[in-house]
C-alpha positions in Angstrom: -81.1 34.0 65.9 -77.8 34.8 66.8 -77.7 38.4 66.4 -75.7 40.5 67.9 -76.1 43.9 69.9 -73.7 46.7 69.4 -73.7 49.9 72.1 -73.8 52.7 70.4 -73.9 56.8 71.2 -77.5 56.2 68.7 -79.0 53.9 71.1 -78.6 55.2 74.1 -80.2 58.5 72.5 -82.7 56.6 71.7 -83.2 55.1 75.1 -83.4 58.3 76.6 -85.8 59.2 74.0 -88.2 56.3 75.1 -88.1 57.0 78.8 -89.1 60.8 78.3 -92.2 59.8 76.0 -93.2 57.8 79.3 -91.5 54.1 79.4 -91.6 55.0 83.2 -91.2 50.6 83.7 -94.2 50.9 86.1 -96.3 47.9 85.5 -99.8 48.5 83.6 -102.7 46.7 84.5 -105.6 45.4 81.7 -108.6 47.3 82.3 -110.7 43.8 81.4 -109.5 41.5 83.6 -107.8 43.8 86.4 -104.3 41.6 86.1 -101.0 43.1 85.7 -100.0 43.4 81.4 -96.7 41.9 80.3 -95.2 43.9 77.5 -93.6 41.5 75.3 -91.1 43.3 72.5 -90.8 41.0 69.0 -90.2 42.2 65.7 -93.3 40.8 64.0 -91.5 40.0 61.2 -89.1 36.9 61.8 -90.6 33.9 60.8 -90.6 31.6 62.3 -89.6 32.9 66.0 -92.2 35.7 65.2 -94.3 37.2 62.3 -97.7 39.3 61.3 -100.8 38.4 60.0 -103.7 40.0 59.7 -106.1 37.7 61.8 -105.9 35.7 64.9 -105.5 32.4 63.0 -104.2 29.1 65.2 -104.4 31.6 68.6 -102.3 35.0 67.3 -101.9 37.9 69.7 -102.9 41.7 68.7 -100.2 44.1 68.0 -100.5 46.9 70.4 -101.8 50.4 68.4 -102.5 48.3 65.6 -105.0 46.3 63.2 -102.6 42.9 63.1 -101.7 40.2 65.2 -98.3 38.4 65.8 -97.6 34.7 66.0 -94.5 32.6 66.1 -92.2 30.6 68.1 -92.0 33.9 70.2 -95.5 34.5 70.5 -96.0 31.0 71.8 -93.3 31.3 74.4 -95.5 34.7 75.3 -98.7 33.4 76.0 -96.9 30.4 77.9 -95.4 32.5 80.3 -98.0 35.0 81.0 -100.7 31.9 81.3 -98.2 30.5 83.5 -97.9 34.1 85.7 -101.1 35.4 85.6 -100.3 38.3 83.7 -102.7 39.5 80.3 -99.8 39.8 77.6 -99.2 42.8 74.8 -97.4 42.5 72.1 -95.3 45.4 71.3 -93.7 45.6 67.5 -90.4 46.6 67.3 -87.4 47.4 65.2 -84.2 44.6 65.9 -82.2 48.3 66.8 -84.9 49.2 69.2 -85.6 45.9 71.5 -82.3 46.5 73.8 -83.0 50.1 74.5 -86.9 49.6 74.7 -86.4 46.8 77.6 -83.7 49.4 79.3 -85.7 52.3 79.5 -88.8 50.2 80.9 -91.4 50.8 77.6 -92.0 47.0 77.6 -91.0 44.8 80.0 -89.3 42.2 78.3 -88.0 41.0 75.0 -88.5 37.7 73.2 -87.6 37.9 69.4 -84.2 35.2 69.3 -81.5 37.5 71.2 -78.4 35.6 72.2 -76.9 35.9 75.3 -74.0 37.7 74.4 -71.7 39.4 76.9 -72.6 42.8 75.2 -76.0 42.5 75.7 -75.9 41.1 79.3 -73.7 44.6 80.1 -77.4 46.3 79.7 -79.7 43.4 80.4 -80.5 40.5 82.2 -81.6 37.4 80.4 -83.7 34.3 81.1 -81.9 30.8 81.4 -81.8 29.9 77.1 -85.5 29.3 75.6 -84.0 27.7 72.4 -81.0 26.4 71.3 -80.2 26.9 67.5 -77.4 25.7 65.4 -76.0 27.9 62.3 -76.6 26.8 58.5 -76.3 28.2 55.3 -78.6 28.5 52.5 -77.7 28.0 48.6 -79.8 28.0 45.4 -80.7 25.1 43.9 -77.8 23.7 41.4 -75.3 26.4 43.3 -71.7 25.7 43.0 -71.7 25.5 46.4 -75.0 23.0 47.2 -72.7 20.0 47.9 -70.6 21.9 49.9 -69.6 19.6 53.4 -68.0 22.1 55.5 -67.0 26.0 55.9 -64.1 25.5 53.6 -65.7 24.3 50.7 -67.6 27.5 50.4 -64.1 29.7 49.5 -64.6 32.4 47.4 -68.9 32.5 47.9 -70.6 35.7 47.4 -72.2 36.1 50.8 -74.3 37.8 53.0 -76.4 38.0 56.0 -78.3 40.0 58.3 -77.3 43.6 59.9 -76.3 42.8 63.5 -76.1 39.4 63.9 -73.2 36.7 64.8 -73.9 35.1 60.9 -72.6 38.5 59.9 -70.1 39.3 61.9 -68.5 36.3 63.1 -69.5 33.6 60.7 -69.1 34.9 57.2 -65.8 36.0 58.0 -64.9 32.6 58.7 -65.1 31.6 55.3 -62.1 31.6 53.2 -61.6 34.8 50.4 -65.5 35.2 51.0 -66.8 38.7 49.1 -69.0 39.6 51.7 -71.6 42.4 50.8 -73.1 44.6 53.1 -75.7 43.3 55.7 -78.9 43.2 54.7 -81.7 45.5 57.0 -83.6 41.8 57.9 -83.7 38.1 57.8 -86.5 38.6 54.4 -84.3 40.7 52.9 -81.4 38.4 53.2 -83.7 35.8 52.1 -84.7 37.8 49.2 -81.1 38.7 48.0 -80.5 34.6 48.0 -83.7 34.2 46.1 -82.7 36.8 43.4 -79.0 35.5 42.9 -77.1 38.3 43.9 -75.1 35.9 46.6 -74.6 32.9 46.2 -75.1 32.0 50.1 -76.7 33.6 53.5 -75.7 32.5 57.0 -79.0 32.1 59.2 -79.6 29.7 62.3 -81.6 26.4 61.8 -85.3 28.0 62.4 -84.7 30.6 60.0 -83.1 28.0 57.2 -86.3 25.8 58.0 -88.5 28.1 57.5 -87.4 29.5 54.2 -87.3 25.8 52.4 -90.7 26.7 53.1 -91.2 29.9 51.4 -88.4 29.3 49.0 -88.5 25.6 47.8 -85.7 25.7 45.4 -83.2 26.5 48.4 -81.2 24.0 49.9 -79.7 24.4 52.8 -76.0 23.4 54.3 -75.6 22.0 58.3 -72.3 21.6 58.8 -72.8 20.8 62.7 -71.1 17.5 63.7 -68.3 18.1 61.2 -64.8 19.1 61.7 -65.1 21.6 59.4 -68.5 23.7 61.0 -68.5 27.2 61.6 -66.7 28.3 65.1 -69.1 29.9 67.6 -69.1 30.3 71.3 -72.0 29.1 73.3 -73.3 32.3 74.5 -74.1 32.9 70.4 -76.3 29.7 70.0 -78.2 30.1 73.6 -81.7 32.3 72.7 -83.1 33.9 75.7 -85.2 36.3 77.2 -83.5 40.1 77.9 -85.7 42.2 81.2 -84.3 45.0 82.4 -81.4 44.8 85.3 -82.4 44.0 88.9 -85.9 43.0 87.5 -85.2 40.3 89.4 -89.1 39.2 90.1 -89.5 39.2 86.4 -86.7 37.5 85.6 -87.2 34.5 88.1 -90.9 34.3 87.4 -89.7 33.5 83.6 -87.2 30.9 84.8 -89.5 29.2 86.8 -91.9 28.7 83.9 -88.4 28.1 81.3 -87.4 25.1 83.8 -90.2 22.9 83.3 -89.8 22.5 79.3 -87.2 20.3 78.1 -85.2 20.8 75.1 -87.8 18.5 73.1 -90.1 20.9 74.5 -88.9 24.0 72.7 -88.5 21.7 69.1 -91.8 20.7 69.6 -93.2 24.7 69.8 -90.8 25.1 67.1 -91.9 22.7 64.7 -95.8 24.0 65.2 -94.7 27.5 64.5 -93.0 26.2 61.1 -95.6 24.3 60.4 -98.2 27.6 60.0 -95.9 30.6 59.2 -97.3 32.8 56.6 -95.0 31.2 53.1 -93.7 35.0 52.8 -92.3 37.4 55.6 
C-alpha cells in the first residue's frame, strides 16, 4: 500500500458534499454500551490489509448500513485500538478516492486502509506514527519471460500495470526501462486480474498485496528485488502505512500513538501473517 493521494478540484467537491449531508466530526456514541464510536474508513476490498465477507468468521466487524462484515490486517489494527481506548468501533466502506475527503470533512473519524505518509496527504491530514512497513514487489505469470528477473532492469520492455493512485503506478513503473505501461487499473483485484488474464506481463504491488495473491493465484510468482542494487527507488515516506485523522485531532491522533508504540515491528508481521493466512482466496 503505497498509494498515493492527488488534490483535486473533484475532491474537495466532494468533501464539501460530505460535510453538508451531516459529517459534522462530532463524536457519536453506541446506544448499547453508552461509549464514544470510532468511525474507521477501509475499502473492504484489499486483501489482505482489508476485505468483505459475508459472516463474522475468525472475529469480522459489520459494515455500517450493510448486511457484510470486514476483516483484514486493517480490521485487526481497528479493534486493537478501540479495545485499547474504550471506544465501540464502525466500520465504514469506502471508495480509495473517498477516504481523504471523508476523514477531512469529519464523516468518519479516521482512516486505516494502507495510506502512505506522503507529503500530499499530510497537507490535508495528520497521520499516526507508521502501522506497517511494506516493501515493493512485482508479480509475473508463471514461465514469464520475466520470472527470473533479479532486479528493475531486467524487466525492460514489460507490459505493465498497476493500480489507479498509487506510488507502484506512478513512481515505480516508470522506473523501468522502455516499459509499455497501460492505464491504471480501478483496484488492487483488478490489477490482479489483468496479470491473471495475460494482458501484462507484470503488476507492481507492495509485499502484503504480492503475498496474498500467491494465494488466490498460485501460478504467480512474485519478484523482491529489496537488498539488491538494482531495486526499485522509493522514499521512505512511500513505504511507512499509517493512520490519516483529521488536522488538530490531536486527542485522536495521540490516543492512536499511544496504542501504535507498544507493538514492535514483529508485532505488525505477526497480525499480518494471520490476516494472510484467512483472506477470502478471491477479492
Amino acid at each position: 500500500m503505497f498509494r498515493r493521494f492527488a488534490a483535486t478540484a473533484m475532491m474537495i467537491v466532494l468533501c464539501a458534499a460530505m460535510v453538508f449531508a451531516g459529517g459534522s466530526g462530532e463524536e457519536t456514541t453506541a446506544e448499547s454500551s453508552g461509549r464514544p464510536v470510532l468511525r474507521v474508513a477501509m475499502e473492504c476490498g484489499y486483501a489482505p490489509y482489508n476485505w468483505t465477507q459475508p459472516t463474522d468468521a475468525n472475529g469480522a466487524v459489520p459494515i455500517a448500513d450493510s448486511n457484510d462484515y470486514a476483516f483484514g490486517y486493517d480490521v485487526m489494527m481497528a479493534k486493537l485500538i478501540a479495545e485499547k481506548l474504550g471506544y465501540d468501533l464502525q466500520i465504514v466502506k469506502l471508495d480509495w478516492d473517498s477516504l481523504v475527503p471523508a476523514v477531512l470533512s469529519g464523516t468518519v473519524d479516521c482512516a486505516i486502509a494502507g495510506q502512505s505518509i506522503t507529503q500530499e496527504r499530510l497537507q490535508m491530514v495528520d497521520f499516526t506514527e507508521p502501522y506497517y512497513y511494506a516493501s515493493i514487489i512485482c508479480l509475473v505469470n508463471e514461465g514469464s519471460p520475466y520470472e527470473n528477473a533479479k532486479g528493475v532492469q531486467d524487466l525492460r520492455g514489460a507490459t505493465c500495470t498497476s493500480q489507479l493512485g498509487t506510488v507502484w503506478y506512478d513512481v515505480c513503473l516508470p522506473q523501468i526501462p522502455d516499459a509499455n505501461i497501460l492505464p491504471a487499473q480501478e483496484s488492487a483485484p483488478a490489477m490482479l486480474v489483468a496479470l491473471n488474464s495475460g494482458r501484462v506481463d507484470l503488476v507492481c504491488t507492495d509485499m502484503p498485496t504480492g503475498q496474498a495473491a500467491l494465494i488466490a493465484y498460485p501460478q504467480m510468482r512474485l519478484l523482491d528485488f529489496s537488498g539488491s542494487d538494482d531495486d526499485f527507488q522509493v522514499s521512505q515516506e512511500e513505504i511507512n502505512i499509517g493512520i490519516s485523522v483529521r488536522k488538530g485531532n490531536t486527542e485522536l491522533l495521540d490516543g492512536i500513538n499511544s496504542v501504535l508504540e507498544t507493538l514492535t515491528v514483529d508485532d505488525f508481521n505477526r497480525m499480518m501473517d494471520e490476516a494472510i493466512a484467512v483472506q477470502p482466496l478471491a477479492q
